[in-house]
C-alpha positions in Angstrom: -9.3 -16.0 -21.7 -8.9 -12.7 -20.5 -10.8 -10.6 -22.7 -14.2 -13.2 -22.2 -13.7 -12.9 -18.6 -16.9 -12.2 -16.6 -17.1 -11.1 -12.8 -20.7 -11.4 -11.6 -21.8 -9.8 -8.4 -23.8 -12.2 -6.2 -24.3 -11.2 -2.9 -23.3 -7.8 -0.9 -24.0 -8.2 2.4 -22.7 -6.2 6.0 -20.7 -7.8 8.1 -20.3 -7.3 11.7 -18.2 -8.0 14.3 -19.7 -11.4 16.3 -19.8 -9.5 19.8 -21.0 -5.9 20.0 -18.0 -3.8 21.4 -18.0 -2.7 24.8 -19.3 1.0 25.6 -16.3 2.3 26.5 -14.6 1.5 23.2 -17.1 3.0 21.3 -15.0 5.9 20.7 -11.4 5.4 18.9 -9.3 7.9 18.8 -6.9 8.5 15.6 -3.6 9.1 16.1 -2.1 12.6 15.4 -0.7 11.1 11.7 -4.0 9.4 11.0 -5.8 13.0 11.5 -3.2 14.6 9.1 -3.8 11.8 6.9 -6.6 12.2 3.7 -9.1 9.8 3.7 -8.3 7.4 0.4 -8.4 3.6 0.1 -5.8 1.1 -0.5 -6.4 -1.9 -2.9 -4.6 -5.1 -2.4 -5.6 -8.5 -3.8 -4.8 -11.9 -2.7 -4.8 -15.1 -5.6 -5.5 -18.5 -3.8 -5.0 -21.3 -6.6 -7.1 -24.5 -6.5 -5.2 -27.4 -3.9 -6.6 -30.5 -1.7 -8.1 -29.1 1.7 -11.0 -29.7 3.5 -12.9 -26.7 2.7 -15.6 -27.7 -0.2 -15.4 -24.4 -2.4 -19.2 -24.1 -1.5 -18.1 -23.5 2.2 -15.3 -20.9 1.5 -17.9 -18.0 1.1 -19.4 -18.5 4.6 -16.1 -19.7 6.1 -14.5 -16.5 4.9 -17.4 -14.3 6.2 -17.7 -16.2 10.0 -13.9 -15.9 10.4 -14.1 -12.6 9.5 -17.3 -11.2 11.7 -15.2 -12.8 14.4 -12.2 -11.0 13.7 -13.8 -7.8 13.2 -14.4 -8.3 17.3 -10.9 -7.5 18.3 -10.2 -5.2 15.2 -14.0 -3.8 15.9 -12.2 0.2 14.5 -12.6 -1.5 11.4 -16.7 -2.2 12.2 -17.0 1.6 12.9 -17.6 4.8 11.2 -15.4 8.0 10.8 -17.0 10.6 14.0 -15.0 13.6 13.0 -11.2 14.9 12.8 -9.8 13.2 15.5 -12.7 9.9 16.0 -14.3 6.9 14.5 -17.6 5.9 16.0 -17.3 1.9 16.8 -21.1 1.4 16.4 -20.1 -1.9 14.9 -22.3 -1.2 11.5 -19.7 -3.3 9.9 -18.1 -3.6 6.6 -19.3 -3.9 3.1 -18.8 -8.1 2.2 -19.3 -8.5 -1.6 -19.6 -12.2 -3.3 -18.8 -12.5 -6.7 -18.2 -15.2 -9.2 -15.8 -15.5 -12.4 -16.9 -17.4 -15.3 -12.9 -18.8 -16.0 -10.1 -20.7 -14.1 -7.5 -19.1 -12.2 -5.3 -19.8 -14.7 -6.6 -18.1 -17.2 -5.8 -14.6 -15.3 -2.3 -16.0 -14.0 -1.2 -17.3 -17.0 -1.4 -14.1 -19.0 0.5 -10.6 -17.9 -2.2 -9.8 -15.6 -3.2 -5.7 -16.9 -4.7 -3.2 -14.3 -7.7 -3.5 -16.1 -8.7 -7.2 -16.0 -7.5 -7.5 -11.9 -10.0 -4.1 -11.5 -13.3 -6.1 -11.3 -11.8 -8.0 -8.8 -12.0 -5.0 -6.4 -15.3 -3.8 -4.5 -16.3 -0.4 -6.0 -15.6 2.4 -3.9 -16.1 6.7 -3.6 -12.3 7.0 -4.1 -12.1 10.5 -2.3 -9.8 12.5 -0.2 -12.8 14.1 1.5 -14.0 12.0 4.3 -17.3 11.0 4.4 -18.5 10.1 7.7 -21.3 7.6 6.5 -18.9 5.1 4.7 -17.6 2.2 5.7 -13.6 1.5 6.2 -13.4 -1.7 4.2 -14.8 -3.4 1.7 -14.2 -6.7 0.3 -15.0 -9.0 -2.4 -14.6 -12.5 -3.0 -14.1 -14.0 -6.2 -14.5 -17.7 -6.9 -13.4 -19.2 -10.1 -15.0 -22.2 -11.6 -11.8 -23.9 -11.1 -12.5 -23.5 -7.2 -9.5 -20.9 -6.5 -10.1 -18.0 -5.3 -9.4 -14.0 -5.1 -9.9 -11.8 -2.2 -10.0 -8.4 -3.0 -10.0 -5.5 -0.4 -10.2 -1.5 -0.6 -9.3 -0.3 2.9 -9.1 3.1 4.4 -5.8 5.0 4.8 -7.4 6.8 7.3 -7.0 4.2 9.9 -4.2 1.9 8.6 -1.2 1.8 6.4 1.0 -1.2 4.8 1.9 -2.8 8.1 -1.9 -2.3 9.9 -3.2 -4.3 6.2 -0.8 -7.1 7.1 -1.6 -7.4 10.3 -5.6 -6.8 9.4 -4.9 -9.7 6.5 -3.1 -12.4 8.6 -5.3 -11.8 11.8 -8.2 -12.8 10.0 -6.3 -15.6 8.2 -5.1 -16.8 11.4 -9.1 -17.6 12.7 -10.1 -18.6 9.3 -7.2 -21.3 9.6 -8.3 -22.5 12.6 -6.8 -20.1 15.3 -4.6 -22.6 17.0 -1.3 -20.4 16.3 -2.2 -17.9 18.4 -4.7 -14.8 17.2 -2.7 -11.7 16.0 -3.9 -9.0 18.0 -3.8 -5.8 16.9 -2.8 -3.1 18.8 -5.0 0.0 19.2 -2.8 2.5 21.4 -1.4 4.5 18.4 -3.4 7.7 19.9 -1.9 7.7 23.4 1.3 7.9 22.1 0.3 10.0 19.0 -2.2 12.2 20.4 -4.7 13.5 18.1 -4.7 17.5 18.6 -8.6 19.2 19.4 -8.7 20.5 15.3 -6.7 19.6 12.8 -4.6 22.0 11.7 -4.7 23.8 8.1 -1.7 22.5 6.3 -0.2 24.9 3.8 -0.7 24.5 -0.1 1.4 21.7 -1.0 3.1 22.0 -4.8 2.7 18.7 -5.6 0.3 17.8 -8.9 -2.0 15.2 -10.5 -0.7 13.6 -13.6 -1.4 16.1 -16.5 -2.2 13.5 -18.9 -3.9 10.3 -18.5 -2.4 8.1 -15.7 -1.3 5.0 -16.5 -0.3 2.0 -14.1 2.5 -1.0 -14.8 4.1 -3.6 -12.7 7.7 -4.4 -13.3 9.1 -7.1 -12.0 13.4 -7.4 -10.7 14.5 -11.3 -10.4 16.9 -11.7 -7.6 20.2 -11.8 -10.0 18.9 -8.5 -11.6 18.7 -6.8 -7.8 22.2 -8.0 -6.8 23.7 -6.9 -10.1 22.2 -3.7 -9.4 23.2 -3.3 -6.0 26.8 -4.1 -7.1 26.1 -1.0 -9.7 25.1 1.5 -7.5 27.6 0.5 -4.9 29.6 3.6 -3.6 32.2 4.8 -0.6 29.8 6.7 0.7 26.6 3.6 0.5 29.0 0.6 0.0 26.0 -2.0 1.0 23.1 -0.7 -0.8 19.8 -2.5 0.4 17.5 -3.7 -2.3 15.0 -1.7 -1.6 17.5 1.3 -2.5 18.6 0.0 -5.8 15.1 -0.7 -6.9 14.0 2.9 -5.8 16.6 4.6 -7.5 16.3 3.2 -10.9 13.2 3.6 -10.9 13.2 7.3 -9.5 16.0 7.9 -12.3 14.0 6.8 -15.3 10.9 7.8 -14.3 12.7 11.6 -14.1 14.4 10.5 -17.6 11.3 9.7 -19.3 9.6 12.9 -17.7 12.4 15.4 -19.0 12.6 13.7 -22.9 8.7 13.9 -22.9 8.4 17.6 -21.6 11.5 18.8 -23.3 13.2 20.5 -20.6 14.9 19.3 -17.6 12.9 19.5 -14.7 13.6 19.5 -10.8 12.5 16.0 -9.8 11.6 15.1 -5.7 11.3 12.0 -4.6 8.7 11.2 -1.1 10.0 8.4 0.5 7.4 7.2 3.1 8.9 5.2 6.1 7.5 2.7 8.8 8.2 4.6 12.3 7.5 1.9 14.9 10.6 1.1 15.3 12.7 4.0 14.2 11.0 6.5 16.1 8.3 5.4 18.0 9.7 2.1 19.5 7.2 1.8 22.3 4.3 0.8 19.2 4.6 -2.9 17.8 4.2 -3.4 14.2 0.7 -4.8 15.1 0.3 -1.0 16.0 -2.9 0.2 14.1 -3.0 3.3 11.8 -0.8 5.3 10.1 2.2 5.0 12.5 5.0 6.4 9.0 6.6 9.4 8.3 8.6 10.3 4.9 11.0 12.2 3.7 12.0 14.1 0.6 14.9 14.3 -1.6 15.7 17.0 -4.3 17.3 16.3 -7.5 18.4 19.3 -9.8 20.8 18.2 -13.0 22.1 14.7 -13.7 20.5 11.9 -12.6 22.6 9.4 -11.8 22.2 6.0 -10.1 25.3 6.1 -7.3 24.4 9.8 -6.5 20.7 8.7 -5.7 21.1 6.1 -3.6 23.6 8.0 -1.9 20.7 10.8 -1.6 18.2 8.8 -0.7 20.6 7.1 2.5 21.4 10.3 3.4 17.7 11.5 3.5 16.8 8.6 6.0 19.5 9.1 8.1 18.4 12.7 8.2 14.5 11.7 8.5 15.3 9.2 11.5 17.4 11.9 13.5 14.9 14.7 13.3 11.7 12.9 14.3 13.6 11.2 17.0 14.3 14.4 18.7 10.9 15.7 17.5 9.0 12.8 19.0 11.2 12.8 22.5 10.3 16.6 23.0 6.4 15.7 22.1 6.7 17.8 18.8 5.7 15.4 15.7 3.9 17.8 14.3 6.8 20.7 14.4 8.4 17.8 12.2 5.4 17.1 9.7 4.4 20.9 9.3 8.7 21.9 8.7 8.6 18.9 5.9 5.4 20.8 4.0 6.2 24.2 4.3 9.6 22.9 2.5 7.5 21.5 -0.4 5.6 24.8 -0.3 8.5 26.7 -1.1 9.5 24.8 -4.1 9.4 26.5 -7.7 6.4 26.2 -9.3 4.7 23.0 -10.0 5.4 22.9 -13.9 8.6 23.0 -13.2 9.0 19.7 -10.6 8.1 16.6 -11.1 7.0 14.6 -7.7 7.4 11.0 -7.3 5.8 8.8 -4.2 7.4 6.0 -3.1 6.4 3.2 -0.8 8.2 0.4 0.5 6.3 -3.0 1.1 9.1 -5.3 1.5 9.8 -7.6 4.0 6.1 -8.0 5.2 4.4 -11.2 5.2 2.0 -10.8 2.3 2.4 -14.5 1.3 1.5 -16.0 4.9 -2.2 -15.2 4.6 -3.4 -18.8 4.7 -7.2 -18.9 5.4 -6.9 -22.5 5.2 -6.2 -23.5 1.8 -2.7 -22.8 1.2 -0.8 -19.2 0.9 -1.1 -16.9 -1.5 0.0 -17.7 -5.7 0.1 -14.0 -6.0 -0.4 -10.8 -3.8 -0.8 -7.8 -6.0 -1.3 -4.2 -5.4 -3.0 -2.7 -8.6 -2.9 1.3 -7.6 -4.8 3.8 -9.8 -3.4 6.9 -8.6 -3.7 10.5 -10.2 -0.5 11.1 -9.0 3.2 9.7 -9.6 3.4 6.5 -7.1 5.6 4.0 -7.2 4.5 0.6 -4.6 7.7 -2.2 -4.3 6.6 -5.6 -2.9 8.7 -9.0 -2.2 7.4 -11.4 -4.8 6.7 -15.0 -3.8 10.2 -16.4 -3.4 11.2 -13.9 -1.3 14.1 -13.3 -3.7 12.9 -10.7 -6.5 11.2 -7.3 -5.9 7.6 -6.3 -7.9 7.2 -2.5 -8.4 3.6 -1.1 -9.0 4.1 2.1 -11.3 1.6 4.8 -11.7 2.8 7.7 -14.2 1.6 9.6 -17.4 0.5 7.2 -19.9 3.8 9.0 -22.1 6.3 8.6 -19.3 5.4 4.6 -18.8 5.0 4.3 -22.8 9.0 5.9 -23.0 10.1 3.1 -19.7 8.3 0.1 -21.3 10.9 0.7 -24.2 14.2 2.0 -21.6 17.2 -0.3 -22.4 18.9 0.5 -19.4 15.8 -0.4 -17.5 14.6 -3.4 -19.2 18.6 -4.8 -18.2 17.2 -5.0 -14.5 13.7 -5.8 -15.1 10.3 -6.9 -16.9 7.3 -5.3 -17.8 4.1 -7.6 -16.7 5.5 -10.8 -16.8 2.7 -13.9 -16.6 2.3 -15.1 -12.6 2.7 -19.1 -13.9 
């Protein structure tokens, strides 16, 4: 079914928000992260399966696009266009709305191990570059009905004005009006820059070490069952991190045989550093809700030298936060984020040469409500996040149940080929299984 799969493009239209914003929110400030922030999109795509509600399939296009022009009114940033460093211009020339339609059920994509290549078409083409281009819009998204009348929402948003949590809270707002509205609109919050100002240039930040994949990139999703994550917490259980959260076991193992498969391929054992990014709103700056708009995150770095193993990482990695959380606390109480931010790169800077480390990114979405998006027919069958990243990046998600952790993997098409075949690895977890 797959490989006869069509995506047809029907429609691209602009949508706007349904009231013009007010003059004196025409200018948005971004936050002092946003501005040190580059200017790439984030892909996330949202599976609705075929059930009994009162939407026709024929009215799901419009209902989508109406709930959505009206939403776009209290998230009107969004609507806008980047000004410069520091601004976006909300001139309310909206956002790009693509229609498309799929010539196969539903099932036929959830029933096989749904590849990064077949959930691609799903996605609105975009300029995926770290320059920012003051002209293009901040989100796109496409719509994908299946003959079957289920449906696929696909979205490219820009990281310049919101990360994981702003895309939940972007994603269930508009479900919320789409539904109906009658729990209560989730407002988002658009006061990051008062409390993160934005300096008057943005600074030069030094050369960073870190590298594009040499080789192709590749991307995989593996996927931990609740059992597996609680028989690898129990593993990597230590004196020092007797309660290991999920979220720590999954990262580990990942970070160790990612590093494994690196240093077997390359044939020499190479520094590894892990970039752990973490959610600040209420670490550090407890003031912003996690409605809070933009890039309101911070990470931190860990170093690894010789052996690799599991216990020692986590242990690493605990200590790292605990570190991360006490120096941007006092950073942020004297009004000195960036001191923080510019101390963390100049570290990396000094690192040995980039042959010789190998970086890995990793990003925590778990425990935010992917799966409550209901536009009015039902929650999500399946969220994914299909990254295509020239880097080494590592995305972790809830799955459905709640229970079980999916990791998104992007890594040299050598280093994934050496994991897909990792006994100790495949104990914990499966490459690509089916979604039904």
């Amino acid at each position: 079914m797959a490989e006869a799969m069509k995506v047809e493009i029907v429609s691209r239209e602009m949508i706007k928000p349904s009231s013009p914003t007010s003059p004196e929110l025409k200018i948005f400030k971004l936050s002092l992260i946003d501005q040190l922030h580059p200017s790439l999109f984030t892909p996330i795509l949202l599976f609705y399966s075929t059930n009994n509600n009162s939407i026709p399939a024929a009215n799901k296009s419009q209902h989508l696009k109406s709930s959505l022009s009206k939403y776009l009114t209290l998230f009107y940033p969004l609507a806008g266009r980047i000004k410069d460093d520091s601004s976006i211009n909300c001139d309310d020339e909206g956002i790009v709305y693509i229609e498309a339609h799929v010539n196969c059920p539903l099932s036929g994509i959830l029933k096989q191990p749904p590849q990064v290549e077949v959930l691609e078409p799903f996605l609105p083409g975009i300029d995926q570059s770290i320059e920012v281009i003051t002209d293009q819009p901040l989100l796109f998204v496409q719509e994908n009905l299946f003959t079957c009348g289920g449906i696929a929402i696909g979205l490219h948003i820009s990281h310049k004005i919101a990360d994981a949590a702003t895309i939940v809270t972007f994603l269930n707002g508009w479900a919320t009006v789409a539904a109906d509205g009658s729990r209560g609109i989730l407002v988002p919050n658009l006061t990051a820059s008062s409390v993160l100002p934005p300096l008057d240039s943005t600074p030069k930040l030094p050369a960073v070490a870190i590298k594009a994949i040499a080789s192709k990139p590749a991307t995989r999703r593996l996927v931990f069952d609740a059992s597996s994550i609680a028989a690898l917490q129990a593993k990597v259980a230590s004196s020092s991190v007797p309660n290991p959260t999920r979220v720590e076991a999954v990262t580990a193992i990942i970070w160790k045989h990612s590093t494994k498969a690196s240093r077997l391929n390359s044939g020499f054992s190479k520094l590894s550093m892990a970039f752990q990014a973490v959610n600040i709103r209420k670490r550090i700056v407890q003031s912003l809700p996690e409605s809070a708009v933009g890039n309101i995150l911070g990470s931190y770095s860990v170093l690894i030298r010789e052996k690799i193993e599991l216990q020692s990482l986590v242990s690493s990695l605990r200590k790292g936060l605990q570190e991360f959380i006490k120096s941007w606390l006092e950073h942020f109480q004297r009004n000195d984020l960036l001191s923080a931010i510019l101390g963390h790169v100049k570290e990396i800077s000094g690192l040995p040469e980039q042959e010789s480390t190998d970086f890995y990114n990793f990003s925590s979405w778990c425990k935010m409500p992917l799966y409550e998006a209901d536009f009015g027919w039902g929650k999500p069958t399946w969220v994914a996040i299909p990254i295509k990243e020239p880097y080494n990046v590592s995305v972790i998600m809830d799955t459905r149940d709640g229970g079980g952790i999916e990791a998104w993997l992007c890594l040299s098409e050598e280093d994934i080929a050496f994991q897909e075949h990792d006994e100790e690895l495949l104990t914990y977890a499966t490459f690509n299984p089916s979604i039904i």
